[in-house]
N, C-alpha and C positions, 0 to 999 in steps of 0.2 A: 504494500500500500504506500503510497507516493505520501511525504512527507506535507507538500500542501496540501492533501488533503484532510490530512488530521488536524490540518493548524485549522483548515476551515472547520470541521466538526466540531470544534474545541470555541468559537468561536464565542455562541452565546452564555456560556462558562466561565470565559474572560470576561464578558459585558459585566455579568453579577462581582465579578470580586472588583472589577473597576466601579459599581457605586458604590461600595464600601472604604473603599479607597477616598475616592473623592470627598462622602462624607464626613472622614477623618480627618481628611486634610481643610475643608471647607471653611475654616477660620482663614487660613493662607491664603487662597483662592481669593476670597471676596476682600480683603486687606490689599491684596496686588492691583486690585482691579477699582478701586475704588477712586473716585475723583478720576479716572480715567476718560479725557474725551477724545482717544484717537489712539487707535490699536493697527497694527500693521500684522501680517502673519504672514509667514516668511517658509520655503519649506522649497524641494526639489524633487523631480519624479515624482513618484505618487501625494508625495507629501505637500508639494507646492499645489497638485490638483486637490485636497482634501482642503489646503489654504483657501482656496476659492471659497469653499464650502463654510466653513470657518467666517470668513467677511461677511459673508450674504446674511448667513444666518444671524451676527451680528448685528447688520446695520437694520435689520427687519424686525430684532426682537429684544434689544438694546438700544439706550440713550447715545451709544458711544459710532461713532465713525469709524467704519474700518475697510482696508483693504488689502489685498493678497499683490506680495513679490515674490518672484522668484530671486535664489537666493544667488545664483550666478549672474542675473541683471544687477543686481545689487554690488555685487564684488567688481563688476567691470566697469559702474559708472556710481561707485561710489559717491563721491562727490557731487555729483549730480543731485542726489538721493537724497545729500548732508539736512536740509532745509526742514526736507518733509520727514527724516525720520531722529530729528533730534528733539527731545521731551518727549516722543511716542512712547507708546509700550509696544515691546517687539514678541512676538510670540513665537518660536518657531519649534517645527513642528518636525519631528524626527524619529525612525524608526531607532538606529542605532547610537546616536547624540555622536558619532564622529565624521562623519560627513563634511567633507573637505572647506568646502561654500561654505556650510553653516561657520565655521570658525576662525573662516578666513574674514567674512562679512563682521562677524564682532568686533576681532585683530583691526580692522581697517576703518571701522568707526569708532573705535575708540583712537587711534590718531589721529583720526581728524578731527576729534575732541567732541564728538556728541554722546549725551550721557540718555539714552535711554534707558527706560524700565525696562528686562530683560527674564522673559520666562521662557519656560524648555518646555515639550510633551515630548516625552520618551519612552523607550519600551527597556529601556537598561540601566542599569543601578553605574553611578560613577564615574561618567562619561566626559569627555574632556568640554561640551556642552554645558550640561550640568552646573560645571566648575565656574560658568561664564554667567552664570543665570542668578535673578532674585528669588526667582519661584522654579522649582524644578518638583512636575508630575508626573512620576515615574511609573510603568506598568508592565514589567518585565515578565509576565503572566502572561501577558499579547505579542510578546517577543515572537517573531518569524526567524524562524532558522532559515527556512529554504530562501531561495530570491527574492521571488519574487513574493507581495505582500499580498497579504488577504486579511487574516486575524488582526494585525495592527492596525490596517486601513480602513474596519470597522470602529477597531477599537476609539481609534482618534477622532471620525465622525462622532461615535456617540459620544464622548468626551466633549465636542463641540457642544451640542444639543443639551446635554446634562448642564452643562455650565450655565450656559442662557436661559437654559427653564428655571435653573434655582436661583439667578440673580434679579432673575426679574417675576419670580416667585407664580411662576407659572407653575402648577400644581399638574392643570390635566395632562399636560405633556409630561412633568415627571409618572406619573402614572400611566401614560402610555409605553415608556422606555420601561418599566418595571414588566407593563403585560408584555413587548416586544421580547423581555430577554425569558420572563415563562413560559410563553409561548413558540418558543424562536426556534427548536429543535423541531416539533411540529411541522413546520413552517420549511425548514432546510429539509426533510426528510421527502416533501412534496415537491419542493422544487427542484430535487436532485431526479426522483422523477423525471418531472418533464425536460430537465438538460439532459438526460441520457439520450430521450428523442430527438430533441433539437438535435443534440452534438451531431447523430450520426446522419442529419440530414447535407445535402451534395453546397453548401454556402458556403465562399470563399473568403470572405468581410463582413464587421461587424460595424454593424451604426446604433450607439445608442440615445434616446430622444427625453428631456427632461428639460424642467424650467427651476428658474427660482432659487430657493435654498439647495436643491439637487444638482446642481449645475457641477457644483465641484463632484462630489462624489461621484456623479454619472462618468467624466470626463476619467475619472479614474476608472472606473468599471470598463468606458473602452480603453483604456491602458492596460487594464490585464488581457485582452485577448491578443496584444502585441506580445506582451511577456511571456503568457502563460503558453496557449497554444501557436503562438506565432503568427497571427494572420491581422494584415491591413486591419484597421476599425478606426474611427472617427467619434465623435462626440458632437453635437448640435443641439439649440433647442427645439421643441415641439414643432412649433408651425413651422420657426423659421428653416427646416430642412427645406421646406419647399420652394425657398430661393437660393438654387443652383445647386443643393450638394443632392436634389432627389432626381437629377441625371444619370446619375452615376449607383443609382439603387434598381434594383432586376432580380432575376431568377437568383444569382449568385449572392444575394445580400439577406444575413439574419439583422434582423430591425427590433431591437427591443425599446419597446415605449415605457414610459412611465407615468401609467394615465392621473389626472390632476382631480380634473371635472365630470370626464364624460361626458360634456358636451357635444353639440352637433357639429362642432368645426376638430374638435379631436376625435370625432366618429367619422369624418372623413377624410381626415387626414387618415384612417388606419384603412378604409374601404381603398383610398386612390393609392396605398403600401401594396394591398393584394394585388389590386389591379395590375401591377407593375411586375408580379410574382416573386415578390419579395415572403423570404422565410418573417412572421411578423409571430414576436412574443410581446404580450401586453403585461405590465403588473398593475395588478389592482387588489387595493382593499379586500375587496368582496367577491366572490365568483362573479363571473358573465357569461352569456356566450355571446361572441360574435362572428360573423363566416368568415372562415379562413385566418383567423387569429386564436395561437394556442394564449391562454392565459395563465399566469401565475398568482394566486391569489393569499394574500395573508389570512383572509377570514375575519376579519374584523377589523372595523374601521380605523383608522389612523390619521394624524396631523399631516399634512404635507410633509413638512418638518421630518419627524420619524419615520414615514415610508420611506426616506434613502437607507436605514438599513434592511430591511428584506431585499430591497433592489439592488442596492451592492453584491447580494450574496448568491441572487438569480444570477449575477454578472460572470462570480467570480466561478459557480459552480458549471455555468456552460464552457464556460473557456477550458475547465479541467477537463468535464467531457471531451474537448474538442483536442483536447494533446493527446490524447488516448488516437484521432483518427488524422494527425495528421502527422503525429511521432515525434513532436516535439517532449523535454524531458521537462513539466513543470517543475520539477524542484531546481533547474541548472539547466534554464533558457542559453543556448550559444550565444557568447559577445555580451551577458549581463554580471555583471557582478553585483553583490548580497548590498553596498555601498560603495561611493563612487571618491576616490582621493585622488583630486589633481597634481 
């Protein structure tokens, strides 16, 4: 049994011991963050697309301003940067805390003498990160050994979404991430189901379709089908695939949606996917049927907010499928390494 897939299994496991974590730490947390109007989050590969995810979720359900860098934009035009990330809080966001960018970027801000707040999300105890940081939220329990990430890249989303619900004392949402991680085995045991199908069906690329708070995550989800199984995939929003990147969608293309509304214009946006013979996976809250779309269903309603983790995990579970038919080795993707030192 292939090493990601056990980290995936293991997945909603970690979600529980990381809100007991948090809890613990939740004096820290809300102390770091406090009088804060302007967070920046910072992160590379997977971690700079969970960034994304991170700001939005922020600026939608927080008083504070925030936006997502990458951490090698940052290293190359430092200077540039000085203005907008001096008195910020920098948040960054890392699997292993040694990641070359991440602490080249601090090295380089701090001589050019800008003194930002500085917190870590890490999956490792000690980390030369860590050592750089005001607040370090360690969760070494979500640690990925193989490559490529899956269990972290949950972990860190929900980390996101925990934080914002409890600061700004959103309750129903903590109760949703409580029912997502009771439920969440349930939930991966059905959709592993249907990625088995999917996987073995003849689709060359993957497009996946989301808006809003999901934008980062989704954009990671098509990042694992480049890692995991090795095939072309892209990232876009909902409608806006349909200006210009749904040329390039056909017989050869698995299309995963992320429905919002079910609405009459995300109803047809998924009829003119078929039309085009496009492989189309929906996730939705609740069962459907619709023709010619297999769906992945959580079973119970959820925040926008919180359905990017079962969506993640539909993502990350088709991809493994899909190394299995096209022989790619998910734990030790060719040309990737675990982290990247310049």
């Amino acid at each position: 049994m292939a090493l990601t897939y056990k980290e995936m299994q293991d997945t909603f496991s970690s979600l529980g011991k990381t809100t007991d974590y948090l809890e613990g730490k939740w004096g820290d947390v809300e102390s770091f963050f406090e009088g804060v109007s302007r967070i920046v989050f910072v992160g590379c590969g997977s971690s700079y697309s969970n960034a994304k995810s991170f700001a939005m979720i922020w600026n939608m359900h927080t008083d504070a301003s925030a936006l997502a860098l990458a951490a090698g934009d940052i290293l190359l035009h430092a200077e540039r940067y000085k203005k907008l990330l001096d008195g910020s809080a920098l948040v960054f966001i890392s699997r292993s805390g040694k990641t070359s960018e991440l602490i080249m970027v601090l090295d380089s801000l701090k001589e050019l003498g800008c003194k930002p707040k500085v917190a870590s999300l890490v999956c490792a105890d000690d980390t030369p990160l860590g050592e750089r940081s005001d607040l370090v939220l360690s969760t070494p329990w979500a640690f990925d050994e193989s490559v490529c990430q899956t269990r972290c890249v949950t972990n860190a989303y929900f980390m996101a979404v925990f934080m914002a619900a409890k600061l700004t004392g959103n309750k129903s949402i903590l109760d949703e991430l409580s029912l997502v991680i009771s439920d969440g085995s349930a939930y991966m045991n059905s959709a592993e189901k249907l990625s088995k199908v999917i996987a073995k069906e003849p689709w060359t690329h993957a497009v996946v379709l989301a808006d809003a708070e999901l934008e980062g995550i989704a954009e990671e989800g098509a990042l694992v089908f480049k890692e995991v199984c090795q095939l072309p995939s892209s990232f876009h929003h909902v409608l806006d695939v349909r200006h210009g990147p749904m040329v390039l969608i056909g017989k050869d293309s698995l299309v995963i949606v992320a429905s919002a509304t079910g609405c009459e214009l995300e109803n047809n946006l998924l009829k003119d996917l078929v039309a085009k013979g496009a492989n189309v996976a929906l996730y939705s809250d609740m069962p459907s049927s619709k023709e010619g779309v297999r769906v992945s269903s959580f079973g119970k309603g959820l925040s926008h907010i919180t359905r990017g983790i079962p969506l993640i995990v539909l993502c990350q579970m088709i991809a493994y499928y899909k190394s299995k038919e096209t022989g790619a080795d998910p734990d030790k993707p060719t040309g990737l390494d675990p982290w990247i030192s310049l």
